[in-house]
C-alpha positions as CSV (number, residue, x, y, z in Angstrom):
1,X,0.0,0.0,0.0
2,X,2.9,2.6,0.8
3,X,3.8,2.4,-3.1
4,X,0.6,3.4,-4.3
5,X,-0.2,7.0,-5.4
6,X,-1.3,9.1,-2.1
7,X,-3.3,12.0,-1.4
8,X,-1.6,13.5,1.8
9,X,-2.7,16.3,4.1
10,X,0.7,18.2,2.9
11,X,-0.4,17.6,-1.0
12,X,-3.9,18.9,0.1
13,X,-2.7,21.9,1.8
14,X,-0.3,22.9,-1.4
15,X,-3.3,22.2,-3.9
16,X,-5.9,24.5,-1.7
17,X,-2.7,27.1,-1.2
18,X,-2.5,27.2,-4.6
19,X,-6.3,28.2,-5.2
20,X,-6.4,31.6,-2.8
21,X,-10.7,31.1,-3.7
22,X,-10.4,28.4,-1.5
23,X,-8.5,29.4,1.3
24,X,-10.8,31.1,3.4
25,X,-11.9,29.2,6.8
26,X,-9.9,26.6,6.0
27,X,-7.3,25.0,8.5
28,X,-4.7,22.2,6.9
29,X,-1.2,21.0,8.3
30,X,0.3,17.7,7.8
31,X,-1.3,16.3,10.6
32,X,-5.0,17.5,10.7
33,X,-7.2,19.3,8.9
34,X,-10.8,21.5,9.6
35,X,-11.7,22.8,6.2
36,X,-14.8,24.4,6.1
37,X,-15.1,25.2,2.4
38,X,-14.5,22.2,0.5
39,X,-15.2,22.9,-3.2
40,X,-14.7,19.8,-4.9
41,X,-14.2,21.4,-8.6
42,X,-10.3,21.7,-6.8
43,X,-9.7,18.4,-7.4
44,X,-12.3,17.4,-10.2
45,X,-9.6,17.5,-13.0
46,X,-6.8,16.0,-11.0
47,X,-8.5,13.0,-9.5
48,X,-11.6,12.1,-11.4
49,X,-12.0,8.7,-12.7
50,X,-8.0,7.6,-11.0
51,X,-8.3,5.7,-8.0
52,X,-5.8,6.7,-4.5
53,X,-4.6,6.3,-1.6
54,X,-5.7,8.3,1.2
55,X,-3.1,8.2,4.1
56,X,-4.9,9.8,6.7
57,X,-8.7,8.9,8.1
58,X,-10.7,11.5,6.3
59,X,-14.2,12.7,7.1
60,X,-17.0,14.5,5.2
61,X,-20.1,16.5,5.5
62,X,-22.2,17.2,2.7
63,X,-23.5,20.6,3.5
64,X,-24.5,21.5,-0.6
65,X,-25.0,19.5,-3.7
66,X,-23.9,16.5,-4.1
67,X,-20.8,13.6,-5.4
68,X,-20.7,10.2,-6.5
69,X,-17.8,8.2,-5.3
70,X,-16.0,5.1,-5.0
71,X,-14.3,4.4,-1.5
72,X,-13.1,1.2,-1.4
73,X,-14.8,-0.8,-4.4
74,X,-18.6,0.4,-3.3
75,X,-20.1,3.2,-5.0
76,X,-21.7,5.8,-3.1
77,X,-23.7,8.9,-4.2
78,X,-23.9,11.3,-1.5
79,X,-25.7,14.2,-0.8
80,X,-26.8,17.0,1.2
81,X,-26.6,15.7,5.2
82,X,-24.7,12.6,4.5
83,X,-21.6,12.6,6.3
84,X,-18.7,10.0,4.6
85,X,-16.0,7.8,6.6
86,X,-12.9,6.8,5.0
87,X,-10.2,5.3,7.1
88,X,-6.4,6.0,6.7
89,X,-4.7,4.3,3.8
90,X,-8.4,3.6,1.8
91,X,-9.0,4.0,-1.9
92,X,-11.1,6.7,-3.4
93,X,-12.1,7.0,-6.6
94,X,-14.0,10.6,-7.6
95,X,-16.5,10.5,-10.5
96,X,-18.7,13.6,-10.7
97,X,-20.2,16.1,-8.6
98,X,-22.5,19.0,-8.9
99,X,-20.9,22.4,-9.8
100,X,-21.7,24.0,-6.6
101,X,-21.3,20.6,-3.9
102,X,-20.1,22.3,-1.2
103,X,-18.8,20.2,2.0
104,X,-16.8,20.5,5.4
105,X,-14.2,18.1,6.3
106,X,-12.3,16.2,8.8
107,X,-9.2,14.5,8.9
108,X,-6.3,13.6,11.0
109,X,-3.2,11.2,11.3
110,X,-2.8,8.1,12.9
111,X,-0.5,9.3,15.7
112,X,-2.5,12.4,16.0
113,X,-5.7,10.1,16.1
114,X,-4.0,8.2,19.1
115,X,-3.1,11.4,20.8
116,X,-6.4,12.4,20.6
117,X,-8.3,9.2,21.9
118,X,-6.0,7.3,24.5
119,X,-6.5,3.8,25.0
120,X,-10.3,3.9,24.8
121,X,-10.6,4.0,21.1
122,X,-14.7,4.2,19.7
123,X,-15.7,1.1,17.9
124,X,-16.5,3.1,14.8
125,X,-12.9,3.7,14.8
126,X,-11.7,0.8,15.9
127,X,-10.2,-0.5,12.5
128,X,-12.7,-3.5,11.6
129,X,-14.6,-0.7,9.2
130,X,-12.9,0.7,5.9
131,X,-15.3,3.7,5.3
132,X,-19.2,4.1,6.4
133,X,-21.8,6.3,4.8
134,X,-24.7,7.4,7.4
135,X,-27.2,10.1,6.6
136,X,-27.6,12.8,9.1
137,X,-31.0,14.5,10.5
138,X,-31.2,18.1,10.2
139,X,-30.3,18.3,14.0
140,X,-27.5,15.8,14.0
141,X,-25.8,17.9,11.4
142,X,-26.2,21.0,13.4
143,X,-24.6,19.6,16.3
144,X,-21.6,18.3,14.4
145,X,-21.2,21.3,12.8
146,X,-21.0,23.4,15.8
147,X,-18.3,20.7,17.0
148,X,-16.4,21.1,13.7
149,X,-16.8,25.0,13.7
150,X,-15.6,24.9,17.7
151,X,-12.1,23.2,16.6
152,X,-11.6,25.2,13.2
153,X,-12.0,28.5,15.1
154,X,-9.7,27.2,17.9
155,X,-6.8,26.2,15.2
156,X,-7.2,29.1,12.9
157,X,-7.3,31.4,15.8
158,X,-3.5,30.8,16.6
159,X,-1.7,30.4,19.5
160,X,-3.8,27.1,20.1
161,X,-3.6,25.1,22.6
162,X,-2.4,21.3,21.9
163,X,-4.6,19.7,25.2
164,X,-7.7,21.9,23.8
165,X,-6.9,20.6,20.2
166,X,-6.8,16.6,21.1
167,X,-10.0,16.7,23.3
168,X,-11.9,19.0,20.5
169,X,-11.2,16.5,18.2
170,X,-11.8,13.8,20.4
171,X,-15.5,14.8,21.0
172,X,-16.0,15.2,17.4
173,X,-14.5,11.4,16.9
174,X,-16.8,10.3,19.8
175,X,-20.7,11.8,18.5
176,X,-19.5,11.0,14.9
177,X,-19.4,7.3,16.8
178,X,-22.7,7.9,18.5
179,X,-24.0,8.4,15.2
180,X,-23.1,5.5,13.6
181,X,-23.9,3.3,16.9
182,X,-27.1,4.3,16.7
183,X,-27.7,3.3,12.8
184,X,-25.7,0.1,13.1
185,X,-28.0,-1.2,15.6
186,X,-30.8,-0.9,13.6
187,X,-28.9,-2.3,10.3
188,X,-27.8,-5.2,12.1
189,X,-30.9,-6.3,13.3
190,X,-32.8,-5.7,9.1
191,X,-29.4,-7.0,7.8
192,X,-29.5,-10.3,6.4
193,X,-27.1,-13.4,6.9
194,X,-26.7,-13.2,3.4
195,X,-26.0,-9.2,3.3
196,X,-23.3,-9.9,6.4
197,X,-21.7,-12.9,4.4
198,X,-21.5,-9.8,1.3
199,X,-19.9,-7.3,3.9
200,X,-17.6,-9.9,5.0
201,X,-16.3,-11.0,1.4
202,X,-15.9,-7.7,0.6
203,X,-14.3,-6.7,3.6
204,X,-11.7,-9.7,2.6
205,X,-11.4,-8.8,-1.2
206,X,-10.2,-4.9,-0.2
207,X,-7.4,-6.7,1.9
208,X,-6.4,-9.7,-0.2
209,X,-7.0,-9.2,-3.6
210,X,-3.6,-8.4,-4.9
211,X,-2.8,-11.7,-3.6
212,X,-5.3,-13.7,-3.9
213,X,-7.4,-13.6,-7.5
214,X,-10.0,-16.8,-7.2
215,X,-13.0,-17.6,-5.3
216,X,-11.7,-20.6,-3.4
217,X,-9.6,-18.3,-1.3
218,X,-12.2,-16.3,0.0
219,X,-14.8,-19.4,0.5
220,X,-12.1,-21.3,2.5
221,X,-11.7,-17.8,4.4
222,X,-15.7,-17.6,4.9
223,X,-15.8,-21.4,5.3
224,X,-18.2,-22.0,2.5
225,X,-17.9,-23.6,-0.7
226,X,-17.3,-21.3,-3.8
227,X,-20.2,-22.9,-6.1
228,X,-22.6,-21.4,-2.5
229,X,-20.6,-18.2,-2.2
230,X,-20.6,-17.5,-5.8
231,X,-24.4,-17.6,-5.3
232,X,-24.9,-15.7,-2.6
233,X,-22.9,-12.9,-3.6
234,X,-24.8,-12.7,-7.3
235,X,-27.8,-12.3,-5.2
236,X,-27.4,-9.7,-3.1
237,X,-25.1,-7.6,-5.7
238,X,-26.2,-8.6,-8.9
239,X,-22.5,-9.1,-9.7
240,X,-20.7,-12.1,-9.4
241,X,-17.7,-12.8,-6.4
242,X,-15.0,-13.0,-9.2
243,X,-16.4,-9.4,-10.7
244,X,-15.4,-8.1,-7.7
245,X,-12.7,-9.4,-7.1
246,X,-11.2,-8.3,-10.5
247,X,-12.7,-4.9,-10.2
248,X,-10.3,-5.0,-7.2
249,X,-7.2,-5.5,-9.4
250,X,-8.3,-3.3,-11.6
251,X,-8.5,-0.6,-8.9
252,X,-5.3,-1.8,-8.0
253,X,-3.2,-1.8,-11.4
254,X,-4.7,2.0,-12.1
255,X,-3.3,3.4,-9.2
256,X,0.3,1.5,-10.0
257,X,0.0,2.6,-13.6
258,X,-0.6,6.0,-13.0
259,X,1.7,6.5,-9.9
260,X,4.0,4.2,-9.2
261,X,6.8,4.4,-11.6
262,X,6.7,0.4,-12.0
263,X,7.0,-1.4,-15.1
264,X,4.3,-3.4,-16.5
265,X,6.5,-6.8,-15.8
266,X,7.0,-5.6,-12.0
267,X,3.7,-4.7,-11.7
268,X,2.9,-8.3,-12.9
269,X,5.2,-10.2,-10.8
270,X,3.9,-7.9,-7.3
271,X,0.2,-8.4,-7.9
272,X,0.9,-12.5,-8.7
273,X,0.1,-12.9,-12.7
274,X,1.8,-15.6,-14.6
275,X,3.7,-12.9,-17.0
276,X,3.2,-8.6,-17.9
277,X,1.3,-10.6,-20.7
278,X,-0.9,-12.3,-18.6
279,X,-1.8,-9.2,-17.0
280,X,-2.4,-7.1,-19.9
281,X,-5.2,-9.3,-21.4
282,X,-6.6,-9.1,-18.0
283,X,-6.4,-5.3,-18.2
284,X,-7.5,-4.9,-21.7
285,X,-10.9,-7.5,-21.1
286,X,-11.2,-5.3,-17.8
287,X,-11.2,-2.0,-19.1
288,X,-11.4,-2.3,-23.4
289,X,-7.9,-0.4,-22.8
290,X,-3.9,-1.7,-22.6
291,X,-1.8,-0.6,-19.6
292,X,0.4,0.8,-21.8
293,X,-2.6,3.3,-23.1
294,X,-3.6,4.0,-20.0
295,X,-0.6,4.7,-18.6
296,X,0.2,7.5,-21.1
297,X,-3.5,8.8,-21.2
């Protein structure tokens, strides 16, 4: 993961420096950021369509418009009160977004994160979720945006305090967690065994698929057989368990392609196909494209 193309905090701070329109309310360092004017039409042309890494845990609330997004392999389209998880080092990919989406964000580094929450850490947070997508009253998003407004004026109006900092942004992490307590209850108990076996295979292909490319992996992993899982996960996708596991390695060549510097042959050999040949039929089936192409496109 460290190889792949990345989005840091620093690259974010230099692209919004760059843009003076955007730098009003607006705190970024390398360790944390509390932007309250999130245009995405910054990054529109830079990232749409190319899938990367983000380092850092990043969080967003929809606040006009809206976006549709890939984090992590699921699409989401989000809108006005939604508020988007996406936990350090996951993979977004930007499609399109209304001209004027407008959004406040949240993010913060893994040391900083630890800092914040001490050994008690909220189970939203915990590391067993990639990303979450929960809608938010009209009163829920109020409240966090007081919180969020509360720690943006306390870094932007400088000298801060670090103690004030950490517990700001620890009672932001800990209703964001409330939040999503409160919806995963209910989801649990509608959620299917079925829709549970899909979160879990999914859950598996995010972490294994450069390694592992065939069903029987993630059925011995799930402790089904893959005729049954193969089933299962048609039925409650309407794509197949090898279509995701391939849009996986997709995901995951683009972002070597574009980023990484590696040859086709290296890339070949890391992500475990027979031969650069091999993996350019993939790619071209995959896509209607060669590496080559879309390396240079």
């Amino acid at each position: 993961m460290a190889e792949m193309q990345q989005f840091t905090l620093s690259q974010l701070r230099e692209l919004v420096n760059s843009n003076n329109e955007h730098l009003m309310g607006n705190y970024i360092s390398r360790n944390l950021a509390v932007a309250r004017n999130i245009r995405l039409s910054l990054v529109r042309e830079q990232f749409k369509d190319v899938p990367t890494v983000l380092p850092e845990m990043r969080m967003m609330l929809i606040k006009r418009g809206w976006a549709h997004t890939t984090l992590n392999m699921m699409e989401h389209h989000i809108t006005v009160g939604d508020l988007v998880f996406l936990g350090s080092n996951g993979i977004l990919q930007y499609h399109d977004a209304a001209d004027d989406v407008q959004a406040i964000g949240f993010s913060l580094s893994d040391d900083l994160f630890q800092l914040a929450i001490g050994n008690r850490i909220p189970e939203a947070f915990d590391g067993h979720l990639r990303d979450f997508h929960i809608h938010l009253s009209e009163e829920e998003a109020r409240y966090y945006d007081d919180l969020h407004l509360l720690l943006n004026r306390h870094m932007i109006g400088l000298p801060h305090s670090s103690q004030v900092t950490l517990h700001l942004a620890s009672a932001l992490l800990w209703y964001v967690n409330h939040l999503w307590q409160q919806r995963e209850q209910s989801h649990l108990e509608s959620q299917t065994r079925e829709q549970r076996l899909f979160a879990d295979f999914i859950g598996l292909v995010n972490d294994y698929a450069p390694e592992h490319h065939t069903i029987d992996f993630y059925a011995s992993r799930l402790c089904l057989t893959p005729r049954y899982l193969s089933t299962i996960i048609g039925q409650v996708s309407g794509k197949s368990a090898k279509q995701w596991i391939d849009d996986a390695l997709v995901t995951r060549i683009k972002i070597d392609l574009k980023h990484s510097g590696k040859s086709i042959a290296m890339i070949a050999d890391e992500l475990h196909f027979p031969s650069a040949s091999f993996l350019t039929k993939f790619f071209k089936r995959m896509t209607g494209t060669t590496p080559t192409r879309f390396q240079h496109s």
